[in-house]
N, C-alpha and C positions, 0 to 999 in steps of 0.2 A: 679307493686306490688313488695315491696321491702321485702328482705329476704325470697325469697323461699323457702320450705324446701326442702332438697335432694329427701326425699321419701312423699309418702303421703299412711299411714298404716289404716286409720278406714274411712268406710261411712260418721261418724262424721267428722272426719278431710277434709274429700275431701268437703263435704256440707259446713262446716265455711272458707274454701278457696274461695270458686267459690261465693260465697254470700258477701264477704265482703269487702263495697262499696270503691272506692277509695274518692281522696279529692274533686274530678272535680263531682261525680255522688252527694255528699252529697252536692256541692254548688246547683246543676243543680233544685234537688228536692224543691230547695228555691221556685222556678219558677211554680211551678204545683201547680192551683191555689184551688184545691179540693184534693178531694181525688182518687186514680187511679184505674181505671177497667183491670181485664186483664183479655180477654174471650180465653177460650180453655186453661186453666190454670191446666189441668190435665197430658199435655203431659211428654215429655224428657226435655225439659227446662222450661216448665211452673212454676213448684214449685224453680225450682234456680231461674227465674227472680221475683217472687213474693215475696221472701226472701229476694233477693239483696235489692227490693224496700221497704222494710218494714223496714233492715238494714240501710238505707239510709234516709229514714225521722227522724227513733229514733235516727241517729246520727247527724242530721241538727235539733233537739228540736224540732219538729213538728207534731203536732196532726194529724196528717193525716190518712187515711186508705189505706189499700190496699184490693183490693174487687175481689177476685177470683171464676171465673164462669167457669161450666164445665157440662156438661150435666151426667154426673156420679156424685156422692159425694166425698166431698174433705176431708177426714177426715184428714188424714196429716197436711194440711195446716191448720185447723179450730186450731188443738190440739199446733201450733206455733203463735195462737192470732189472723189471719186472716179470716176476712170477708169472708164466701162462698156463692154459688148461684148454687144452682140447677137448671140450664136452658135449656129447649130444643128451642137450638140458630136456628134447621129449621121450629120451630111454630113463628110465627109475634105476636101472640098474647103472647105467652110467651115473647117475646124479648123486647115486650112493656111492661111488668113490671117489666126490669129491671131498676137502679135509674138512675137520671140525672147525668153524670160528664161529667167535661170538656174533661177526656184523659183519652185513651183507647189504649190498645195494643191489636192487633185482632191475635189470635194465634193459631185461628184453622184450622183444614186441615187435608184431610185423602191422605195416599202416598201407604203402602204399601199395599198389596190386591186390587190392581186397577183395575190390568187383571182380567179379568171377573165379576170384579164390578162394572164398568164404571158408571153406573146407581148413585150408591150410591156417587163415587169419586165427582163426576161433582155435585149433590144436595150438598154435604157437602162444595167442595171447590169454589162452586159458587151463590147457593141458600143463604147461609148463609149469605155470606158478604153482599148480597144483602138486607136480613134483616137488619143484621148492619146496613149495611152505611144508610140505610132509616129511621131507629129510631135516629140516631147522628147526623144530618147533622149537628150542631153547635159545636161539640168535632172533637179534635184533635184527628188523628188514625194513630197508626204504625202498618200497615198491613203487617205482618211478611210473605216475599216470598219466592221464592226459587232461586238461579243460573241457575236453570233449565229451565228457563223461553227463556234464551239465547242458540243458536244453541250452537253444541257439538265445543270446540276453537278446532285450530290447534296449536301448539305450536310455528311451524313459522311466523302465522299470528298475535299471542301476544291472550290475556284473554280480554273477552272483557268488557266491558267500559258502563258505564250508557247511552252510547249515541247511543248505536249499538240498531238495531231495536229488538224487539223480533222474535224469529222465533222457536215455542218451537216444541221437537219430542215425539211424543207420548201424548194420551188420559191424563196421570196424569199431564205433563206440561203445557199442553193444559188447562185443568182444573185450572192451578192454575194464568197461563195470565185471563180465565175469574173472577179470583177472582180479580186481581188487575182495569180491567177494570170496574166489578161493584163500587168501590169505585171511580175509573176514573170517571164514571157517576152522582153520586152526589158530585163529587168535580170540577165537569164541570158545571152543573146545579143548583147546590145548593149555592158550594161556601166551601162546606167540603175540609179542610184541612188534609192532608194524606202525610205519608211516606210510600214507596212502601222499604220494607227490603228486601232485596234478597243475601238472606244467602248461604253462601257456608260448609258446613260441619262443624257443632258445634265438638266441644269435650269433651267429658268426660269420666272418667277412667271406666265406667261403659257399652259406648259404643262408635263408632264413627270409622272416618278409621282408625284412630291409633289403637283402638283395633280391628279389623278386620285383617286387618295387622299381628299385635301380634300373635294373636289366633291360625294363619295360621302358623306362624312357629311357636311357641309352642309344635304342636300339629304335626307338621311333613308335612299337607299339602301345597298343591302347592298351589304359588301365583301367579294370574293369572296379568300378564304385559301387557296388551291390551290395559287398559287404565291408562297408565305409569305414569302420575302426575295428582296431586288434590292442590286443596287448604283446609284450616282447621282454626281452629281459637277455644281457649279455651274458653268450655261454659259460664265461669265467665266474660270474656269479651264481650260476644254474648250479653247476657243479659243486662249488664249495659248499652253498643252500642242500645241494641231497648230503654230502657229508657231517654237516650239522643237523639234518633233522633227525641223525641215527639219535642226536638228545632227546625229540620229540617223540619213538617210539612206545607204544603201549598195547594193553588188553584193556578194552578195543581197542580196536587200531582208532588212531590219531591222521584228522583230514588236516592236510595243509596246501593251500593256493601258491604255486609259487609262478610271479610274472613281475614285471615293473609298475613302480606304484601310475603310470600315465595311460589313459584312457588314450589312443593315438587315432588321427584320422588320418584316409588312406590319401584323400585328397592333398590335405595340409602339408603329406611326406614325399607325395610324387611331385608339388607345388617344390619345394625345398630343394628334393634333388635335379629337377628344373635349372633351379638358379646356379646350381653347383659346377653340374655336368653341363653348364652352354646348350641344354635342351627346352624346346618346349613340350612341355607334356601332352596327352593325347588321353583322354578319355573316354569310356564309354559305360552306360549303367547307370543307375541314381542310387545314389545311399538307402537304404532301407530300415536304415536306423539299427540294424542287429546283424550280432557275429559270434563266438565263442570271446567275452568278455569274463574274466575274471576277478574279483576283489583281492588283492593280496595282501589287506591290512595286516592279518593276524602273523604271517609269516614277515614282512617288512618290517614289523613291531619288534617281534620277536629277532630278528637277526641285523635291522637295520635298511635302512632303502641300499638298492644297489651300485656298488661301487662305479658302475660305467652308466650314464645315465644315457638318455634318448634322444640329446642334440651328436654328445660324443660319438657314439651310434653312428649317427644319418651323417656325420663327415668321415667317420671312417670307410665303411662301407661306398659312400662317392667316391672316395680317394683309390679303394682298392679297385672297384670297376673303371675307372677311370685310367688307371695305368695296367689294364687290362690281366692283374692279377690271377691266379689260378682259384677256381669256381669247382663245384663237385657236380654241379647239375642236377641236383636235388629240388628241387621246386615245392614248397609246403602247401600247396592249392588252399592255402588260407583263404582262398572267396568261396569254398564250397559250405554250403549251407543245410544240402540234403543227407550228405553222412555217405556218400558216394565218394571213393578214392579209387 
């Protein structure tokens, strides 16, 4: 994205950033032969990729829709010209009248409240998909994962790699490998075409480890060094990357890493925003050399490094806690290790 701005001062401004498609996403939409589904479209990124997408057809001349499902009501989205659907995605019989399209991006998933609702986590993150992938088996699906799926890296042994087994810790990772396995299974036996997205930490000024980060020195508390690097990647890039990897769909399904190409330490970022915000930081922990690290060569490669890089980042995000900006209060406990949410 060219011409950044220094700061990013209004919801509005941050929302027409992160939404507006580049030239690669407006050709790519050429290629989507209908119109595009995207379930669980209520979340943290649902409404930014359902925006980019609707950005990205009226800017390629194309009649197309974008068809936004969520088992809540989407008034937001409907009030922006998009198609909504009120669907309860764990009834089959609901799920079956939703319409025919070719491509769908599957986006739902329960993470936080897991402990001690393990019940709910595992029907949501694994009942569902299994609806899904059973109504589509002739639609392309970008079944949007997690990094978590992958044991905890060490930092000497490197991030690991679309090619490392899974091996996930704890009830909610656990839950979300059986999500990718249910589409496993009708794109083993059907012939369903799928990309497995296994996201490593979206960003937006609203929440994410940047502002977690932030928050903590802002406000004076300790930041805990335990699990000393992450990876990250801005939510306007997140978004375009699942609507391009509906090209990377196949039987089998097709793994792709998607974060920023920088290994980040936790120290180095709260040092930074230190110096930004007029704080000094506070720590507490020691690095342990390991955290949910990802390699996102092959998808970088493939689409290019991300438009908004990890200095841009770490001053937007000081700028927005800093003029006390509007926060959703979502906290991504990216230092947890044990697989406990």
């Amino acid at each position: 994205m060219n011409n950044l701005p220094a700061t990013i001062d209004t919801v509005e401004q941050l929302e027409d950033i992160m939404t507006t498609p580049s030239a690669a996403l407006v050709e790519f939409v050429k290629t989507i032969s209908g119109d595009l589904m995207i379930l669980g479209a209520g979340g943290k990124i649902g409404p930014t990729l359902c925006m980019s997408a609707k950005r990205a057809f009226e800017a390629a001349g194309l009649d197309k829709q974008v068809i936004a499902v969520d088992v809540a009501p989407l008034d937001y989205l409907a009030s922006k010209g998009i198609k909504t659907i009120k669907c309860d995605l764990l009834d089959p019989a609901d799920v079956a009248k939703l319409p025919e399209v070719q491509d769908i991006i599957f986006m739902v998933g329960r993470k936080f409240g897991s402990t001690g609702g393990e019940h709910l986590t595992w029907a949501i993150n694994v009942m569902v998909p299994h609806n899904v992938a059973r109504r589509f088996t002739k639609s392309r699906i970008v079944s949007v994962s997690t990094g978590c799926v992958y044991p905890v890296a060490d930092m000497l042994e490197g991030a690991s790699t679309e090619q490392m087994p899974a091996n996930p810790v704890g009830e909610y990772a656990m839950s979300c490998l059986g999500r990718e396995r249910m589409f496993d299974f009708f794109s083993s036996t059907q012939g369903q075409r799928v990309t497995h997205f296994r996201l490593n930490y979206s960003i937006d000024l609203r929440y994410g480890v940047l502002v977690d980060i932030a928050q903590k020195v802002w406000s004076g508390e300790p930041v805990d060094l335990t699990t000393g690097y992450f990876n990250a990647i801005w939510q306007g890039d997140t978004a375009e990357r699942m609507i391009l990897s509906l090209g990377l769909a196949s039987a089998p399904a097709t793994i792709v890493n998607v974060t920023g190409p920088e290994t980040v330490s936790v120290r180095a970022v709260a040092t930074k925003f230190g110096e930004l915000l007029g704080k000094k930081p506070v720590f507490t922990g020691v690095e342990n050399g390991k955290g949910y690290l990802s390699d996102a060569m092959f998808a970088n490669s493939r689409f290019g490094n991300p438009r908004v890089p990890m200095g841009t980042m770490i001053n937007w995000v000081a700028g927005w806690i800093k003029s006390g900006n509007e926060l959703l209060g979502k906290p991504t406990h990216f230092e947890t290790q044990d697989g406990n949410y």
